[in-house]
C-alpha positions, 0 to 999 in steps of 0.5 A: 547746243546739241539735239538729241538725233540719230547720229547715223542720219537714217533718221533724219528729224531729231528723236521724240519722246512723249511725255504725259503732264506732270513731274517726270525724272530724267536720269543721264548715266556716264558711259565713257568721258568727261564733259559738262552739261549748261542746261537741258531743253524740251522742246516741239518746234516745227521748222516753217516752209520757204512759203511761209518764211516769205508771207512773214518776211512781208508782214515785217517790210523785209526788204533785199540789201542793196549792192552787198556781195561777200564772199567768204573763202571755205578754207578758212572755217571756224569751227569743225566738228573734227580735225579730219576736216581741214584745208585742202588743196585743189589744182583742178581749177585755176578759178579756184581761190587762191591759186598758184601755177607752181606752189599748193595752196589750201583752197578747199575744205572737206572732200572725201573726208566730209563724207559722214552723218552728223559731220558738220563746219561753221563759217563766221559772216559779218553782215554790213546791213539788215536785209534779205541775202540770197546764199550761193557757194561754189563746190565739186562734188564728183564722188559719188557717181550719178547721184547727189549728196545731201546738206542741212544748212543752220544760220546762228544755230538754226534751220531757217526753213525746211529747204535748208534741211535738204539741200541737194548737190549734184555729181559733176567731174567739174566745179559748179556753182549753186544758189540756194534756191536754184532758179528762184533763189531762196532769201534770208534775213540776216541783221547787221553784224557777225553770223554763224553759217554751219553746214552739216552732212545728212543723208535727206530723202536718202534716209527712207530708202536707206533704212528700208534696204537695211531691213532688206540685207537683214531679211536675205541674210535670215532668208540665206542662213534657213538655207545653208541649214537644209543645204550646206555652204555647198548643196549638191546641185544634183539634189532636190532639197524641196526648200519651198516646203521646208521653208514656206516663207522663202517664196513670199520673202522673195517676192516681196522684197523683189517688189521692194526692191524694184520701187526702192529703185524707182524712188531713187531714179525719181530723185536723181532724174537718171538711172544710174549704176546704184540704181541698176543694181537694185533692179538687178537684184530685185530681178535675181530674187524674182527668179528665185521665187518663180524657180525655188529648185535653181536656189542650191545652183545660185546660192553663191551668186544670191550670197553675192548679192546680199554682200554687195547690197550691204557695201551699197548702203555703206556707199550711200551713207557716204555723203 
């Protein structure tokens, strides 16, 4: 079953179209490749919160199985959405299954490999007895330095509740274990027999700041491009080229994408309770264009440390699209 959504993940909830009552003609065109189509869906389902999974899990007597503990290896997954993401090896830890003091053994899955919008892995779980579970897994997520990176969760095809839309893992050199839930562990109901488990890459409360600091990369290149038009890629530092008055938006484009930047920057460092590098240099850049816009005759002087910045902010988003 496959929604219609941005595969990108900057848009993290499945696309809506609207329809008025009536007959109405949906035409799929072929582009490139094969494949078959079973049936097509309209639907508008909203996903409940944990809160209210939970007043249902009462109304229906629900109650937690007694003494089952499963433990499923990683590795051995039953589904992927690529080959790229296969078993591999870790030698980090010799808690982590199985292991071997001399010989390699594929006992991880995903890695830097698992790191786009959209990627996603499915385990099978054969459940003993009707009842409610709580779900943990052990995970290393030491890639992206300082901040966390996102998972959706679907059991049998769907999420359960919107928590496991957004599941958060936080940076650690070393291997941690998490419990959906956290301190107050979030429960499921699972009958007895086989279940699919799918974990998919999504980029969470990322995808807003994300689409918002594309529109700022696409804004300074406008900004830089009206620039080198008056001054060349190389102005003379000893001319004044008047931008402000041959550009009148140049001042206020600076001023508010520096206050863009500045709350972009302090949404993130909400999220990641630090401060971290990725944070620092949307300050940083917010700081530079602040400048710019109380000092526009030192533009032509800085314009290689402005075009700078425009190209590293641009490999930022890149850099936290990889999840």
């Amino acid at each position: 079953f496959e929604v219609f959504q941005d595969k990108q993940g900057i848009y993290v909830e499945p696309y809506q179209f609207y329809l008025s009552a009536g007959k109405h003609r949906l035409t799929i065109t072929a582009i490139k490749g094969n494949f078959a189509i079973d049936h097509l869906l309209f639907y508008n389902q909203q996903i409940p919160t944990y809160a209210e999974v939970v007043e249902e899990y009462k109304a229906q007597g629900y109650q937690p199985a007694d003494s089952v503990f499963l433990k499923i290896q990683a590795e051995k997954a039953e589904l992927k959405s690529e080959p790229l993401l296969h078993g591999l090896y870790d030698r980090s830890s010799p808690a982590t299954e199985p292991s071997h003091h001399a010989n390699l053994r594929l006992n991880t899955i995903g890695g830097s490999n698992w790191n786009t919008a959209g990627q996603w892995i499915t385990w099978k779980v054969d459940i003993p007895e009707d009842g409610l579970y709580q779900l943990g897994m052990r995970f290393r997520q030491n890639y992206l330095r300082g901040f966390f990176v996102t998972r959706k969760l679907y059991i049998d095809g769907r999420i359960p509740f919107q928590e496991l839309a957004d599941l958060t893992f936080d940076y650690s050199p070393y291997w941690q274990m998490k419990v959906i839930g956290d301190q107050t562990p979030h429960l499921v109901y699972l009958t007895k027999g086989v279940h699919e488990i799918k974990m998919e890459v999504g980029l969470g409360k990322l995808a807003d700041t994300l689409r918002v600091m594309q529109d700022v990369v696409y804004e300074m290149n406008l900004m830089y491009r009206k620039i080198i038009m008056i001054t060349g890629i190389n102005p003379d530092i000893y001319r004044d080229y008047n931008l402000e008055k041959e550009i009148p938006a140049l001042v206020p484009t600076f001023v508010r994408l520096s206050q863009t930047l500045t709350r972009e920057a302090e949404k993130l460092e909400g999220l990641s309770g630090r401060a971290g590098g990725e944070v620092s240099f949307l300050k940083e850049v917010a700081f530079q264009l602040q400048s710019l816009s109380e000092r526009p005759e030192t533009i032509k002087e800085r314009l290689d440390n402005y075009r700078s910045n425009v190209s590293s902010l641009s490999a930022w988003v890149l850099q936290m699209k990889a999840q």
